[in-house]
N, C-alpha and C positions, 0 to 999 in steps of 0.2 A: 504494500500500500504506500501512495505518496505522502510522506509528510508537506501537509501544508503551508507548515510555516517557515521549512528550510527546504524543499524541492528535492527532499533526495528522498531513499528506497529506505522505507522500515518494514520489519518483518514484526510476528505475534497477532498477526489479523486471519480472521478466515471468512467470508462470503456465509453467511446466514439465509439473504434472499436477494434472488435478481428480479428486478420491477422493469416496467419500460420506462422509469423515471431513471432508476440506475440501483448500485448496490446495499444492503442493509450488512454492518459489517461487526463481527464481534472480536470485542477485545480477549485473546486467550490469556491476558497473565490473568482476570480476574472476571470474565466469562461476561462482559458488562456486552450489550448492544448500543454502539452508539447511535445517536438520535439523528441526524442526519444522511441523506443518500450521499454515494458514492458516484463520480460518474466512471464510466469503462475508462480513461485517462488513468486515471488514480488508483487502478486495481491492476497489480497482474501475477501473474501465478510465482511462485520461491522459484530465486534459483537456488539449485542444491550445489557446497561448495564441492570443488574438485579434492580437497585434505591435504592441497600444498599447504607448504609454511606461506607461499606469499600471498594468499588467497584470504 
């Protein structure tokens, strides 16, 4: 998911519901639903690291 207020990539989110407005998204440290939609921009799926050190 995009953090809004600095434009980069945070992880701990998962897709709860997809609307034609956009996404309902849950926070996993503490299972909260935040109240706002997501649009597709701001969502997209982990990437999984590769288990370098420089990764």
């Amino acid at each position: 998911m995009r953090n809004r207020y600095q434009g980069t990539w945070v992880r701990g989110f998962e897709i709860v519901e997809a609307t034609s407005e956009g996404y309902r998204i849950r926070r996993l440290s503490d299972g909260s639903i935040l109240g706002e939609l997501f649009s597709r921009d701001d969502v997209r799926r982990e990437r999984k690291r590769q288990g370098f050190w420089w990764h």
